[in-house]
SELUMKOL-33007 format. One record per residue (C-alpha): residue in three letters; chain; x negated, y negated, z negated. Coordinates in steps of 0.2 Angstrom, whole numbers. Layout:
BEGIN
ATOM    r  c     xx     yy     zz
ATOM  ALA  A      X      Y      Z
...
This chain:
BEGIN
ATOM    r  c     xx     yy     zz
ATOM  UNK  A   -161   -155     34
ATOM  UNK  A   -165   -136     36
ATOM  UNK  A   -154   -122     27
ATOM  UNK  A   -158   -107     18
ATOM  UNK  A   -151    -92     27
ATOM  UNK  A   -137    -84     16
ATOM  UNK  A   -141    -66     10
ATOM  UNK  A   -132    -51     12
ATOM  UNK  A   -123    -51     -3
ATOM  UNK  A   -118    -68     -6
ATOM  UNK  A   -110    -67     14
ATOM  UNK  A   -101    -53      8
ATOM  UNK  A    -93    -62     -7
ATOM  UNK  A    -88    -74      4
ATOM  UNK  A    -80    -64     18
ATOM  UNK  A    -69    -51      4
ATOM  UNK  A    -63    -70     -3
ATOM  UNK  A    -58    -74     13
ATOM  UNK  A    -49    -61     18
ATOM  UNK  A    -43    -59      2
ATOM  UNK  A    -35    -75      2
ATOM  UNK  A    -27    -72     19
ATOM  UNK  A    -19    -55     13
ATOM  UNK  A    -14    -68     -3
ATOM  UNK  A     -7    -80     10
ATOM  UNK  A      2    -67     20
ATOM  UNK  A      9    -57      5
ATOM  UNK  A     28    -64      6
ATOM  UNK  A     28    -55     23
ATOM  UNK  A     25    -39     14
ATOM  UNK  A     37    -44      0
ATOM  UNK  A     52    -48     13
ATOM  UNK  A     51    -30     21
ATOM  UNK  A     52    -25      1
ATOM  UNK  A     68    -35     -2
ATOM  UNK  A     77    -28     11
ATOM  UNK  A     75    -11      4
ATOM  UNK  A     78    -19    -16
ATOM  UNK  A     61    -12    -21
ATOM  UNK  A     49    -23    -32
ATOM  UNK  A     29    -22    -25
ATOM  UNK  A     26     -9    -38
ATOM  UNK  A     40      1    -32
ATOM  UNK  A     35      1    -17
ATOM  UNK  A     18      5    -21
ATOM  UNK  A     23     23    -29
ATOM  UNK  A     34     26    -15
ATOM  UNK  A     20     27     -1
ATOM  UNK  A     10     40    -14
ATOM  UNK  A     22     50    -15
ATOM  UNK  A     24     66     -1
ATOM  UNK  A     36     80      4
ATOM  UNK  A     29     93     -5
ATOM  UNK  A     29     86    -22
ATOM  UNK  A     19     80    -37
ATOM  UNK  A     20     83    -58
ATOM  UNK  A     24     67    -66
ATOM  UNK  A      5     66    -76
ATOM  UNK  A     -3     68    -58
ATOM  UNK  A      5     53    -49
ATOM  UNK  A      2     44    -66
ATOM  UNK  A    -17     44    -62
ATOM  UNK  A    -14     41    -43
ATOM  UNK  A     -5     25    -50
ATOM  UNK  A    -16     19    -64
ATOM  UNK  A     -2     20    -77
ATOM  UNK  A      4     30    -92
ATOM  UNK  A     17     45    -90
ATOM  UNK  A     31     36    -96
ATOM  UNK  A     27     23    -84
ATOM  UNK  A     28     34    -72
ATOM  UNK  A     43     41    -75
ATOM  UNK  A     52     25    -78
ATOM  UNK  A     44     22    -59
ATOM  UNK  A     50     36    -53
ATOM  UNK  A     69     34    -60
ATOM  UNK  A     69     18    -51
ATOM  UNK  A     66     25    -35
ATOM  UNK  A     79     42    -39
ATOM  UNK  A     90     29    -42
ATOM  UNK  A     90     21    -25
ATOM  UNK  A     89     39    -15
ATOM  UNK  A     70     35    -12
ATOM  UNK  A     63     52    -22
ATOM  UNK  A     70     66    -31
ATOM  UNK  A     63     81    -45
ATOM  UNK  A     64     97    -39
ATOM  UNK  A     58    111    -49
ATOM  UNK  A     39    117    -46
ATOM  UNK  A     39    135    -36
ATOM  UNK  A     23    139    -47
ATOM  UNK  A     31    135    -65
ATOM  UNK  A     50    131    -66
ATOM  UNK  A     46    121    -84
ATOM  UNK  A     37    110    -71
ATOM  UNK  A     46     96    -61
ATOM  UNK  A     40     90    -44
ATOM  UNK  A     43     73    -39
ATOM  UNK  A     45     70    -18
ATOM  UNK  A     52     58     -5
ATOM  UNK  A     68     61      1
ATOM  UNK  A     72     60     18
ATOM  UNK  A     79     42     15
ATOM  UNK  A     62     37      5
ATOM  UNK  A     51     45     19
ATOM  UNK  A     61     34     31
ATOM  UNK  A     60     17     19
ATOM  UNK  A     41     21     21
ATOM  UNK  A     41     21     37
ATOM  UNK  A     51      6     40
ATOM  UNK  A     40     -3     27
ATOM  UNK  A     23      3     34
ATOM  UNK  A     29     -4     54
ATOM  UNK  A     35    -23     44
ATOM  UNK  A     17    -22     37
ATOM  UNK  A      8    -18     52
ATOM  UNK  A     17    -32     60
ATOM  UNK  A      2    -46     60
ATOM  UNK  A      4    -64     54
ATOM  UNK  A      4    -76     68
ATOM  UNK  A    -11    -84     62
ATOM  UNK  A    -19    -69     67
ATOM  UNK  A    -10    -66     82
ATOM  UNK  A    -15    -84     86
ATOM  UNK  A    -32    -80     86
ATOM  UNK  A    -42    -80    103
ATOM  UNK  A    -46    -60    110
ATOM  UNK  A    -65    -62    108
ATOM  UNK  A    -63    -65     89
ATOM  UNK  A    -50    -52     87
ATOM  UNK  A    -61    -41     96
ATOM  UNK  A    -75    -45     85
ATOM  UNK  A    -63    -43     69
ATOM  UNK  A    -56    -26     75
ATOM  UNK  A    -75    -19     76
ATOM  UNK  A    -81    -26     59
ATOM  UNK  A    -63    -20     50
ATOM  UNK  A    -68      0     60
ATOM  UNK  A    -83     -1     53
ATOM  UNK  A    -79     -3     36
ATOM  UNK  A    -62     10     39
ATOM  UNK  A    -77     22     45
ATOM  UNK  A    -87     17     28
């Protein structure tokens, strides 16, 4: 029995499942490096969007997706832990800036090297294959 090549997109569909599910599979990696630092995956999620300089409430409320108050309440949370603080806006004193502090820049750092840690089943993989996969992830990085 012969079979129909696969098109473009249904090959597609199948490789974002995949590796969807692997990023699924390997999420309580990523949810242990969270714990150690007490922030919840949405918590964490603000903290890497947030900077040195500074951002209104309403503008990292579109970054996020969320309303303003959710924001805020986000962004009490992470005051609360020493992660970000407001600081007024050198442009308009009405206006607070929200920013890292010094101890949220290092969280984000310490969190971004336990996620680039890879799983072992990847590190398991044979160097041919990760070859392949570190060529096919640059081209869609360079996308």
């Amino acid at each position: 029995m012969t079979t129909l090549p696969r098109d473009a997109p249904d090959l597609a569909g199948e490789a974002w499942r995949l590796m969807f599910d692997f990023l699924m599979r390997s999420a309580p990696q990523r949810l242990e490096a969270q714990q150690r630092h007490e922030l919840t995956p949405n918590d964490s999620r603000a903290l890497f969007l947030l900077d040195a300089e500074g951002k209104p409430i309403g503008a990292l409320a579109r970054e996020w997706g969320c309303d303003p108050s959710t924001a805020t309440w986000l962004v009490d949370r992470l005051e609360r832990s020493g992660l970000a603080e407001r600081i007024p806006s050198p442009g308009d004193r009405r206006v607070k800036l929200v920013r890292a502090t010094e101890k949220g820049a290092a969280t984000k750092n310490d969190l971004q090297a336990a996620y680039r840690q890879p799983p072992p089943e990847l590190t398991s993989l044979p160097a041919g294959d990760l070859d392949a996969l570190v060529r096919i992830l640059g081209k869609l990085r360079a996308g």
